[in-house]
PQR file with spaces between the fields and no chain letter, atoms N, CA, C, O and H, PARSE charges and radii, in Angstrom:
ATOM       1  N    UNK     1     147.011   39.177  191.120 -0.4000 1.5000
ATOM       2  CA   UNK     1     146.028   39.496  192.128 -0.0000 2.0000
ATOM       3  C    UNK     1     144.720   39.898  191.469  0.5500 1.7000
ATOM       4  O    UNK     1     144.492   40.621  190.499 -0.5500 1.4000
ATOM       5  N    UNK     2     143.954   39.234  192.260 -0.4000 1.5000
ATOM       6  CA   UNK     2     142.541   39.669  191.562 -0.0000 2.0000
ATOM       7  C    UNK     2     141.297   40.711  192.573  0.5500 1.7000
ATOM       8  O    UNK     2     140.708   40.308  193.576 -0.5500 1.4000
ATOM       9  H    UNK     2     144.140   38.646  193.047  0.4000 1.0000
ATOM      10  N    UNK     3     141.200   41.719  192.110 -0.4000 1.5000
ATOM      11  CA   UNK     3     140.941   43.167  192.552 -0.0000 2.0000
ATOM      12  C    UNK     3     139.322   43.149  192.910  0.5500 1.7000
ATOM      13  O    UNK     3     138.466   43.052  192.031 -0.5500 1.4000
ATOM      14  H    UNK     3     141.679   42.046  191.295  0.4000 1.0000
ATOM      15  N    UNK     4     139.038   43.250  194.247 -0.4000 1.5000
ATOM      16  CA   UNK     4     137.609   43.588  194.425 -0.0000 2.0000
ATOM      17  C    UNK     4     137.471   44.832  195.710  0.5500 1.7000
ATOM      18  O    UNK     4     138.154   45.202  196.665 -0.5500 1.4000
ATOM      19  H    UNK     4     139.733   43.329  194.961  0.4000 1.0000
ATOM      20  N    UNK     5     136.553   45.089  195.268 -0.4000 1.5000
ATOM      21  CA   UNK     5     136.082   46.591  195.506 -0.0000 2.0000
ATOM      22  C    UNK     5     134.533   46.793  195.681  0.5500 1.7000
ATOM      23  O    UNK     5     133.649   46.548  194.861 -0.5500 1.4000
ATOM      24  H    UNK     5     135.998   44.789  194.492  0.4000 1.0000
ATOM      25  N    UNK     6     134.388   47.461  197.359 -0.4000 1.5000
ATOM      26  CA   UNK     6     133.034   47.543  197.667 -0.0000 2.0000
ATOM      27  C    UNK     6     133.191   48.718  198.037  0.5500 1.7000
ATOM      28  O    UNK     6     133.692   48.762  199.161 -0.5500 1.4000
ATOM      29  H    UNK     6     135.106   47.660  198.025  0.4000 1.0000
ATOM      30  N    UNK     7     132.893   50.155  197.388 -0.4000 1.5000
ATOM      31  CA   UNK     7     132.961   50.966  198.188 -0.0000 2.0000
ATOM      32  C    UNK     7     134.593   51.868  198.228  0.5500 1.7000
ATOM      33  O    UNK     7     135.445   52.040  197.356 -0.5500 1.4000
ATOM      34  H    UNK     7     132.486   50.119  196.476  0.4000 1.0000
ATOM      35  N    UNK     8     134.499   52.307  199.695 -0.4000 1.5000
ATOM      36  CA   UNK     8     136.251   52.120  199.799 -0.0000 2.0000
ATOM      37  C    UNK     8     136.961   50.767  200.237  0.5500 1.7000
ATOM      38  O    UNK     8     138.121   50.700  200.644 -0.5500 1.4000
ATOM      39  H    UNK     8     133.807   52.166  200.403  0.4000 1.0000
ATOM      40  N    UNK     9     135.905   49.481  200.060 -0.4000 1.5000
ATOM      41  CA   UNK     9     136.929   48.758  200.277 -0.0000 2.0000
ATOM      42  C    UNK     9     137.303   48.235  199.015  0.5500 1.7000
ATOM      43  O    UNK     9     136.660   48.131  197.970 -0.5500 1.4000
ATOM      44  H    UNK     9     134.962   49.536  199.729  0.4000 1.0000
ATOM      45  N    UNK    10     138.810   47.836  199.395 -0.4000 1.5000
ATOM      46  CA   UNK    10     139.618   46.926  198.304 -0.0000 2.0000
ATOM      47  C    UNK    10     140.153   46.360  199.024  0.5500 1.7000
ATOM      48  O    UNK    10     140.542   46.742  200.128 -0.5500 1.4000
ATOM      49  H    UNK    10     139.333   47.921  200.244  0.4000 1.0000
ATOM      50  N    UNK    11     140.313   45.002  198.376 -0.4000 1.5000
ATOM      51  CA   UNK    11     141.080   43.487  199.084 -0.0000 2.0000
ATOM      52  C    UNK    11     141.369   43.169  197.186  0.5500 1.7000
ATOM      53  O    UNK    11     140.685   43.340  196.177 -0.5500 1.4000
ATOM      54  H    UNK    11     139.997   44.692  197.480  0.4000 1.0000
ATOM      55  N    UNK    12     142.934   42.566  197.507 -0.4000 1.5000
ATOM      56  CA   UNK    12     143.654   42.272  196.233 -0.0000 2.0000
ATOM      57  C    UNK    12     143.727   40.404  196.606  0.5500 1.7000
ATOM      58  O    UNK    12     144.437   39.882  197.466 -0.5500 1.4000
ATOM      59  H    UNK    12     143.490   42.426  198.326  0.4000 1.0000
ATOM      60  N    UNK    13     142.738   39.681  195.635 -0.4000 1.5000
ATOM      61  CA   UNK    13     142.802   38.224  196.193 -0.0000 2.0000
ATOM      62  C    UNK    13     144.334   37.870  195.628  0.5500 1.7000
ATOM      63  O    UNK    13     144.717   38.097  194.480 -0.5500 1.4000
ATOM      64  H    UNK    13     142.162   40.105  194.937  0.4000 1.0000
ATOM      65  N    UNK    14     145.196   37.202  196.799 -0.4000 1.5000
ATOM      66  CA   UNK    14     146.614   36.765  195.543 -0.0000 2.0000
ATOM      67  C    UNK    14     146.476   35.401  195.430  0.5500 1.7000
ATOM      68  O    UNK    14     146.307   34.527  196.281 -0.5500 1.4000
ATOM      69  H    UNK    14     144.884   37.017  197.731  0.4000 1.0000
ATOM      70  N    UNK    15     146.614   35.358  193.798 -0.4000 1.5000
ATOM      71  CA   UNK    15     146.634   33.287  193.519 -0.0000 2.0000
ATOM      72  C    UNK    15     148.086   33.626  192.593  0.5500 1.7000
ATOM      73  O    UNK    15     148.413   34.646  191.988 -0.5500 1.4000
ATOM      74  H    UNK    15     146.751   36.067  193.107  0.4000 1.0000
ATOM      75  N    UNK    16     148.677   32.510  192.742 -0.4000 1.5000
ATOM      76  CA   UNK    16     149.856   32.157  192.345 -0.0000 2.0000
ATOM      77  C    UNK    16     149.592   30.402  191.698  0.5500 1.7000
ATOM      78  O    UNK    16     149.040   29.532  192.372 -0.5500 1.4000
ATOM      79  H    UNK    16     148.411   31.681  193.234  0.4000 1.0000
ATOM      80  N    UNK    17     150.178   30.164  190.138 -0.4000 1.5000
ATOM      81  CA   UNK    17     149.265   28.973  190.021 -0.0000 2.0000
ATOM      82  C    UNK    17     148.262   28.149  190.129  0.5500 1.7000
ATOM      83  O    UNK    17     148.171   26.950  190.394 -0.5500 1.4000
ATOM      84  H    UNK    17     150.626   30.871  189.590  0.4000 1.0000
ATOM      85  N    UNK    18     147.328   29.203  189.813 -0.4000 1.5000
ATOM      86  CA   UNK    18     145.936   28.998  190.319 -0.0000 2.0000
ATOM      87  C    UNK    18     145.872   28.206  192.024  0.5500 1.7000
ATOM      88  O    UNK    18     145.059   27.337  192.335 -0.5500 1.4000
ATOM      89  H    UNK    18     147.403   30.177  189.598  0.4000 1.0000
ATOM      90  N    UNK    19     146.699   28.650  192.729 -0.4000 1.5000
ATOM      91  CA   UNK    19     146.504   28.304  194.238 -0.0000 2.0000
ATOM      92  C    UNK    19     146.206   29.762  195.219  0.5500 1.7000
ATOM      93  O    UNK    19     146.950   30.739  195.129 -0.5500 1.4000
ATOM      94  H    UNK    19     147.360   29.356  192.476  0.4000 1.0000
ATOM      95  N    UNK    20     145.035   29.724  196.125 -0.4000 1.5000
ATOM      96  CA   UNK    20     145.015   30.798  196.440 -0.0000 2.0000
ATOM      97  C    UNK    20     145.854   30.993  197.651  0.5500 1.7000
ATOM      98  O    UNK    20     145.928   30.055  198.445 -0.5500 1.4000
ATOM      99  H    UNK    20     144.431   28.931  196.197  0.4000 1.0000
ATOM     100  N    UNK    21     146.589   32.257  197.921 -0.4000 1.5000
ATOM     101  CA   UNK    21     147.707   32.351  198.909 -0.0000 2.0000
ATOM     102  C    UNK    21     146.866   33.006  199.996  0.5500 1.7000
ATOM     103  O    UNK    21     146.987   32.777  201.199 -0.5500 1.4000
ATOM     104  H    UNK    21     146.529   33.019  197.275  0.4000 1.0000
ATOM     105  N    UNK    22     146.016   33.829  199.447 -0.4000 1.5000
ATOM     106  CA   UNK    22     145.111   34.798  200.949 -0.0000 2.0000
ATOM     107  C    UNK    22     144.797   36.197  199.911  0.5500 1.7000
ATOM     108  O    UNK    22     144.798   36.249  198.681 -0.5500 1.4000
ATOM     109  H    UNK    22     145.918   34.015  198.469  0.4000 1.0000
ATOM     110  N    UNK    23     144.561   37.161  200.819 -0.4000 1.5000
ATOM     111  CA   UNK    23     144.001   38.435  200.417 -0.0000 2.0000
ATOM     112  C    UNK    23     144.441   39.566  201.336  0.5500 1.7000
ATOM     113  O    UNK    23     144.513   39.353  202.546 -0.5500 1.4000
ATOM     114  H    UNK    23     144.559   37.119  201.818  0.4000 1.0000
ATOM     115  N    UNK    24     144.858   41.229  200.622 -0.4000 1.5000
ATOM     116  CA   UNK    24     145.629   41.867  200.949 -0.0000 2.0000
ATOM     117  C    UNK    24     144.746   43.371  200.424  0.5500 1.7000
ATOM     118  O    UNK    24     143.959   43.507  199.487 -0.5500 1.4000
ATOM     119  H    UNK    24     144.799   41.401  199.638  0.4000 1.0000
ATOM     120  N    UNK    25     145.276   44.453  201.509 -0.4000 1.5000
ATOM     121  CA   UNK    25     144.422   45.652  200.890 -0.0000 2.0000
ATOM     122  C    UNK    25     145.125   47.211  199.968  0.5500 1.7000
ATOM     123  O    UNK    25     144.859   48.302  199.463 -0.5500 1.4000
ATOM     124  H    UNK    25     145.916   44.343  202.270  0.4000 1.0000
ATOM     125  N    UNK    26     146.433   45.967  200.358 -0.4000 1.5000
ATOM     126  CA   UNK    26     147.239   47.139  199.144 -0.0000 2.0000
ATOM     127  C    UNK    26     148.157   46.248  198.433  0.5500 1.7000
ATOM     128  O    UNK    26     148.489   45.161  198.905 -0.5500 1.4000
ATOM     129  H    UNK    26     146.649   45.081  200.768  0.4000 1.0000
ATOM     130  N    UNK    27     148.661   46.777  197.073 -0.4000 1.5000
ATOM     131  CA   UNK    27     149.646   46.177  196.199 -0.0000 2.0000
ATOM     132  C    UNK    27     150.612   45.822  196.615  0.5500 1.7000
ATOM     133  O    UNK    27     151.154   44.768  196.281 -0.5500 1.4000
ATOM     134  H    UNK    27     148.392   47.660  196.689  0.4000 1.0000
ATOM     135  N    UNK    28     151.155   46.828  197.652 -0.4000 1.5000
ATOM     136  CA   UNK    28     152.689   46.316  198.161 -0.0000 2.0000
ATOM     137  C    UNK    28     152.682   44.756  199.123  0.5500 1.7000
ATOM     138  O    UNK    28     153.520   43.869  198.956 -0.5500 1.4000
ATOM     139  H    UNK    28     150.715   47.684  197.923  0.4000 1.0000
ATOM     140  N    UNK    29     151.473   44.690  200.189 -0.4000 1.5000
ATOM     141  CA   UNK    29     150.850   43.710  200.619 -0.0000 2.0000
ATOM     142  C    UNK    29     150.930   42.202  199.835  0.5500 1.7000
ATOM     143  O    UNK    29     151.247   41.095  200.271 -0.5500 1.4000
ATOM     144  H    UNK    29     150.792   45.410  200.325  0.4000 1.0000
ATOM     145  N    UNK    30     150.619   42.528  198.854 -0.4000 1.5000
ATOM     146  CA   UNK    30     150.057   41.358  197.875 -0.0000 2.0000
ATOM     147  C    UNK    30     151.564   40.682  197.411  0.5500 1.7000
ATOM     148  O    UNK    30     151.960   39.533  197.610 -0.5500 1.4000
ATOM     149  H    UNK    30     150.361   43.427  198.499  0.4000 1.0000
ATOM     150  N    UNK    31     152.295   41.874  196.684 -0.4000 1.5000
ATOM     151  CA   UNK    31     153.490   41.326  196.133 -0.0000 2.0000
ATOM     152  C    UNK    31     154.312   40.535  197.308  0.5500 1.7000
ATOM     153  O    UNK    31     154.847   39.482  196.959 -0.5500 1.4000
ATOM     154  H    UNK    31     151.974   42.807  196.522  0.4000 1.0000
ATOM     155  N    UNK    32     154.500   41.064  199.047 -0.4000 1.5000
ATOM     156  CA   UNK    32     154.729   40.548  199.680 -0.0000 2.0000
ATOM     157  C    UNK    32     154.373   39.201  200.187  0.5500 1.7000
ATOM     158  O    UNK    32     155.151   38.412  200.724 -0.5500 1.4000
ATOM     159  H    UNK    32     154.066   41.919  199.331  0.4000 1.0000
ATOM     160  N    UNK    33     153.017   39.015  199.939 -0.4000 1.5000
ATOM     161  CA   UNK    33     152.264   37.614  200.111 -0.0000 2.0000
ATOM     162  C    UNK    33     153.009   37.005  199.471  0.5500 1.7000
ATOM     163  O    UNK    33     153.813   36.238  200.000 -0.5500 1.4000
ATOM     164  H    UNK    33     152.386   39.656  199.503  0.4000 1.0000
ATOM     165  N    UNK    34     152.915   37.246  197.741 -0.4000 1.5000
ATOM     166  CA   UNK    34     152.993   36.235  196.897 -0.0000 2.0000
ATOM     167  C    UNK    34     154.361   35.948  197.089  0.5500 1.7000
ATOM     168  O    UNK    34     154.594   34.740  197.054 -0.5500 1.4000
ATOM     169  H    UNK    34     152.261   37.869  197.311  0.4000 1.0000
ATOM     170  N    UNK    35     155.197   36.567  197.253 -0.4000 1.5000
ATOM     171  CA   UNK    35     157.338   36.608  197.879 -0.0000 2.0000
ATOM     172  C    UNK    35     157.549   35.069  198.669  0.5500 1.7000
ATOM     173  O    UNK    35     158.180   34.025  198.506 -0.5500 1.4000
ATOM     174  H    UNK    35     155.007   37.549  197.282  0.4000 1.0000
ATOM     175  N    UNK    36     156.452   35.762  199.753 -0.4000 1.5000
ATOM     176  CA   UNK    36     156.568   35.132  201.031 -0.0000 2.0000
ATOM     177  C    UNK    36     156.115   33.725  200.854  0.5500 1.7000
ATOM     178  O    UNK    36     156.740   32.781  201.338 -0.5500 1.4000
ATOM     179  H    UNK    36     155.940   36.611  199.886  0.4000 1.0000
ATOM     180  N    UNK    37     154.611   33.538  199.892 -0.4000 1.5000
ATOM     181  CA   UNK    37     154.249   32.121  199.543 -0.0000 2.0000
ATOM     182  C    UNK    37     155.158   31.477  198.962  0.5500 1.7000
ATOM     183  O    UNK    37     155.492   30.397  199.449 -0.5500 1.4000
ATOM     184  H    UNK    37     154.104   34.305  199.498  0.4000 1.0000
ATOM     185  N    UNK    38     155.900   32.038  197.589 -0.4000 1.5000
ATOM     186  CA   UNK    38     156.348   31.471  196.812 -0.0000 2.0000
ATOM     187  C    UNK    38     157.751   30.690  197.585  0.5500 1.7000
ATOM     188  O    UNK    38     158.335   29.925  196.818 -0.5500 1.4000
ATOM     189  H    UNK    38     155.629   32.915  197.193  0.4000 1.0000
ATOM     190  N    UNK    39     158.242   30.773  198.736 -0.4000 1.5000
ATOM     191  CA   UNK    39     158.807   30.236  199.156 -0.0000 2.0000
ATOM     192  C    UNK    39     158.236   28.475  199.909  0.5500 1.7000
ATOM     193  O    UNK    39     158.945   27.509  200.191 -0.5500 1.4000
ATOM     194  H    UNK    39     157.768   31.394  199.360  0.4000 1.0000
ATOM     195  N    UNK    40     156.835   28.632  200.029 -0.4000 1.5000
ATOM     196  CA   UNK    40     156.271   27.351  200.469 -0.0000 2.0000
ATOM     197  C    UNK    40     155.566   26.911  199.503  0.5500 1.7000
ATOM     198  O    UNK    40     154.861   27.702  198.876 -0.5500 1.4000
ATOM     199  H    UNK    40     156.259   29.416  199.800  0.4000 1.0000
ATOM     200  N    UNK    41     155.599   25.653  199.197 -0.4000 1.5000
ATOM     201  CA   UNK    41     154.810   24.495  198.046 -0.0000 2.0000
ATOM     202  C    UNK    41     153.594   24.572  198.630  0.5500 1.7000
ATOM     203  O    UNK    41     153.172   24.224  199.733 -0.5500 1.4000
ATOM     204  H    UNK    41     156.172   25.010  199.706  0.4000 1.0000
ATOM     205  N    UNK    42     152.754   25.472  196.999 -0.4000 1.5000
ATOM     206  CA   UNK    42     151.316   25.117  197.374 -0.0000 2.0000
ATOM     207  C    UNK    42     150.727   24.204  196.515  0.5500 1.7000
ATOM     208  O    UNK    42     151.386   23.839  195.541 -0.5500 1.4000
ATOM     209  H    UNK    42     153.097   25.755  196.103  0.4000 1.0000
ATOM     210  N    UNK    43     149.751   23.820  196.669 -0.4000 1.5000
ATOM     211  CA   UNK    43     148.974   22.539  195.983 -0.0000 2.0000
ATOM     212  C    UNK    43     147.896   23.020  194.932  0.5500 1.7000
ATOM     213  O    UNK    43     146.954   23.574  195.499 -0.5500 1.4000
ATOM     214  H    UNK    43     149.216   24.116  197.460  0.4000 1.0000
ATOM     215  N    UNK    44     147.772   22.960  193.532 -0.4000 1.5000
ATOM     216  CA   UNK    44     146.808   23.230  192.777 -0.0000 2.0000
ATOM     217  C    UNK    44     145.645   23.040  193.447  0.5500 1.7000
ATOM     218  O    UNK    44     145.676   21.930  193.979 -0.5500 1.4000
ATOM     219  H    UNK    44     148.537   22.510  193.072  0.4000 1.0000
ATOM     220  N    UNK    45     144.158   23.886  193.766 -0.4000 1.5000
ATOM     221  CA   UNK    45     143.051   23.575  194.158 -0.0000 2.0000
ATOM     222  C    UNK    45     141.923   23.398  193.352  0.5500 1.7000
ATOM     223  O    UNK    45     141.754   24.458  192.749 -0.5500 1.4000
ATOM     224  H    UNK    45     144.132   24.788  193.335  0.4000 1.0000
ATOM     225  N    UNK    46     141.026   22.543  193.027 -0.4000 1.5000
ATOM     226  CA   UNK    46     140.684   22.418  191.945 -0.0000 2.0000
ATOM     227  C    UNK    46     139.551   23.227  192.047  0.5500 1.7000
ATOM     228  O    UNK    46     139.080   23.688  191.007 -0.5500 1.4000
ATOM     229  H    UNK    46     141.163   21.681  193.516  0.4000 1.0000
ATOM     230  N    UNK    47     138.926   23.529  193.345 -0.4000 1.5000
ATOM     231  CA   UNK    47     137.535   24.219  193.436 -0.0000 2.0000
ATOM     232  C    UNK    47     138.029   25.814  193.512  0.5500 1.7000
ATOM     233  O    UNK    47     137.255   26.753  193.325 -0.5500 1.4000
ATOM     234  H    UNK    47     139.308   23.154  194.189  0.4000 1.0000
ATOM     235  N    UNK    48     139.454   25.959  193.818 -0.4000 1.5000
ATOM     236  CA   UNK    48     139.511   27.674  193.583 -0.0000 2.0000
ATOM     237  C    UNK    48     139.623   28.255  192.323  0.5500 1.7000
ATOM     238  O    UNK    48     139.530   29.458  192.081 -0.5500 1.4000
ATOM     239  H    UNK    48     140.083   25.196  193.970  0.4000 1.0000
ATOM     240  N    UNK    49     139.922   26.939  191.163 -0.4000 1.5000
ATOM     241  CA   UNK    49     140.354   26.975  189.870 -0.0000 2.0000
ATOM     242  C    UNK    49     138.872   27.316  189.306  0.5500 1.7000
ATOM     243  O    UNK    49     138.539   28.196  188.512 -0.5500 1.4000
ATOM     244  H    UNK    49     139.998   25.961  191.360  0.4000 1.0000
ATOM     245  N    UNK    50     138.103   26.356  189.957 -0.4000 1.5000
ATOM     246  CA   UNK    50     136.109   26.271  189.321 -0.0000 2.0000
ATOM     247  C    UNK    50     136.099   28.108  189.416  0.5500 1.7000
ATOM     248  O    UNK    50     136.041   28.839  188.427 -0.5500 1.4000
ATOM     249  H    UNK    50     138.373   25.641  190.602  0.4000 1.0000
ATOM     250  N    UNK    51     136.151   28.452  190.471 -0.4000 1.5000
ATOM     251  CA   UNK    51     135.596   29.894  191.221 -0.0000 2.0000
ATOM     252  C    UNK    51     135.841   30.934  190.379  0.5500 1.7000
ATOM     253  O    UNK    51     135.034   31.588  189.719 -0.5500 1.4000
ATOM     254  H    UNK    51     136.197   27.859  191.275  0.4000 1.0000
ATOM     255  N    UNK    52     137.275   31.052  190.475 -0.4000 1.5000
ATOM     256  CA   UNK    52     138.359   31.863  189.389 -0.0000 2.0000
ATOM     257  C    UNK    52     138.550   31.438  187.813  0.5500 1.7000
ATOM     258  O    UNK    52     139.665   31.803  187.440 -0.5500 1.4000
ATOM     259  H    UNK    52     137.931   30.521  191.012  0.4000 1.0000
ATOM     260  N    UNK    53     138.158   31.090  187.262 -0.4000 1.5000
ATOM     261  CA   UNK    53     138.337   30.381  185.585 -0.0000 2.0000
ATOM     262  C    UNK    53     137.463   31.359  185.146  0.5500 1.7000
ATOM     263  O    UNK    53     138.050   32.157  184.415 -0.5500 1.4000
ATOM     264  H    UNK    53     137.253   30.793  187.565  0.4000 1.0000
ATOM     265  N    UNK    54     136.220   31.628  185.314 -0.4000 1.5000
ATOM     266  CA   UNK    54     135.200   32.302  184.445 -0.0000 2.0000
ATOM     267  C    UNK    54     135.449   33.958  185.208  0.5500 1.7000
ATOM     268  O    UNK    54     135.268   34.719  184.258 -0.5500 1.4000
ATOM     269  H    UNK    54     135.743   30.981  185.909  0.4000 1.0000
ATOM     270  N    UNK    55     135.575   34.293  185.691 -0.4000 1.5000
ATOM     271  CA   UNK    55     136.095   35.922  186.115 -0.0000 2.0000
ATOM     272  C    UNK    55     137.359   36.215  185.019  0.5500 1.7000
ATOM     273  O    UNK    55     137.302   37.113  184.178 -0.5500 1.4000
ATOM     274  H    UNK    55     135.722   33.675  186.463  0.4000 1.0000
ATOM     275  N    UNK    56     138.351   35.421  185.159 -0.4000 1.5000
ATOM     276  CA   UNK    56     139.726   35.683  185.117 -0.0000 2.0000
ATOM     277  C    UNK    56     139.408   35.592  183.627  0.5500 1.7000
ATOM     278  O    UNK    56     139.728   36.587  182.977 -0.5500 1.4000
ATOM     279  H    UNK    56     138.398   34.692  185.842  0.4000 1.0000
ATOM     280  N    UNK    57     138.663   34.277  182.760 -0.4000 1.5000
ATOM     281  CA   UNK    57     138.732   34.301  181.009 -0.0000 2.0000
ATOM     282  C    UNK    57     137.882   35.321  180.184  0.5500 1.7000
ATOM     283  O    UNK    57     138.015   35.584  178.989 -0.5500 1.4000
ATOM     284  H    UNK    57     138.403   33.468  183.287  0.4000 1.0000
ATOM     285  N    UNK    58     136.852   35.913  181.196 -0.4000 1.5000
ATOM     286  CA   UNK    58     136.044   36.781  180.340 -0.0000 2.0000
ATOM     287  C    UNK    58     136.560   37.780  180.828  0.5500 1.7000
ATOM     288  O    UNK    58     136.280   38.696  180.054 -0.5500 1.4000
ATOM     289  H    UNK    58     136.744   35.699  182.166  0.4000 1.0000
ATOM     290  N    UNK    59     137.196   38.193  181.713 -0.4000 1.5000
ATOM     291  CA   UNK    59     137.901   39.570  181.548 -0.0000 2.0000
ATOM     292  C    UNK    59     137.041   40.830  182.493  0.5500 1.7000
ATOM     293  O    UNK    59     137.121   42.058  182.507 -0.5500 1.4000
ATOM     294  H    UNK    59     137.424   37.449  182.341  0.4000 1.0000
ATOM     295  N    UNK    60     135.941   39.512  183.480 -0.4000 1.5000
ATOM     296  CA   UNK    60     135.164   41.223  184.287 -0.0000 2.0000
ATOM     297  C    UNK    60     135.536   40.924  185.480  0.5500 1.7000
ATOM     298  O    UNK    60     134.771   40.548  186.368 -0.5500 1.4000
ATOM     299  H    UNK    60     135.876   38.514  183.469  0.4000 1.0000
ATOM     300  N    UNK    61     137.167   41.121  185.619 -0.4000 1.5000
ATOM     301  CA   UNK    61     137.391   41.125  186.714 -0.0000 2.0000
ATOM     302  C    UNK    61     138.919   41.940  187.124  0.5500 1.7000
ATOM     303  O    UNK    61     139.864   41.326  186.628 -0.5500 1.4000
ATOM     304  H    UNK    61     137.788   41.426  184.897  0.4000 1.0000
ATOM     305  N    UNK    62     139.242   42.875  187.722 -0.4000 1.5000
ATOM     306  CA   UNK    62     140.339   43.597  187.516 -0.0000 2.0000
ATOM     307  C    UNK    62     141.663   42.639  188.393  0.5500 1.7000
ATOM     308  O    UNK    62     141.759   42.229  189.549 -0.5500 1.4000
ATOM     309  H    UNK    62     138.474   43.373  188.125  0.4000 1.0000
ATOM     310  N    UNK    63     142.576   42.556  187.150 -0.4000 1.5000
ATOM     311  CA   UNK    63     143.950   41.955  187.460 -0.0000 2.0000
ATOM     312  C    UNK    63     145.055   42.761  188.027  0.5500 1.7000
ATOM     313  O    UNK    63     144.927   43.867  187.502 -0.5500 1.4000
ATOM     314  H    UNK    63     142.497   42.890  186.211  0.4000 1.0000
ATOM     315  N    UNK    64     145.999   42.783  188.768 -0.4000 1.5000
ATOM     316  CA   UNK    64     147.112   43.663  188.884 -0.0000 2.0000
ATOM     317  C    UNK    64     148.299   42.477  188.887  0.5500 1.7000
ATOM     318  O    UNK    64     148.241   41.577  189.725 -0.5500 1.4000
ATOM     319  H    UNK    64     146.102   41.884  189.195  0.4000 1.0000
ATOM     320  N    UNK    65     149.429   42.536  187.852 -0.4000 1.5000
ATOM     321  CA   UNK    65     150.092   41.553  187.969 -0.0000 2.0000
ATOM     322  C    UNK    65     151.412   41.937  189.435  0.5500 1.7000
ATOM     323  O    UNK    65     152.231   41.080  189.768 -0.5500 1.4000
ATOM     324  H    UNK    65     149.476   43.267  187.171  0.4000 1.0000
């Protein structure tokens, strides 16, 4: 999950194989998403891959596995 934060808000984006599943405002949320996705075939996206590649390789972006 990839962690953004405005304030008091937080939304945890969840991608699973670089496919994005949705977005959640707590951890327990997220792990549930990703449970719940991982039961349906998602499709590599190539433009969520563009979006997410440069956050996720340089590291300014907070992860929670």
């Amino acid at each position: 999950g990839l962690v953004e934060r405005d304030g008091e808000f937080t939304q945890i984006h969840v991608v699973q194989h670089w496919c994005y599943l949705g977005s959640t405002p707590t951890p327990e949320a997220a792990r549930q998403l990703s449970q719940t996705a991982s039961q349906v075939a998602a499709n590599f996206d190539a433009d969520g891959y563009k979006i997410l590649c440069r956050p996720v390789l340089t590291g300014s972006v907070e992860i929670v596995l």
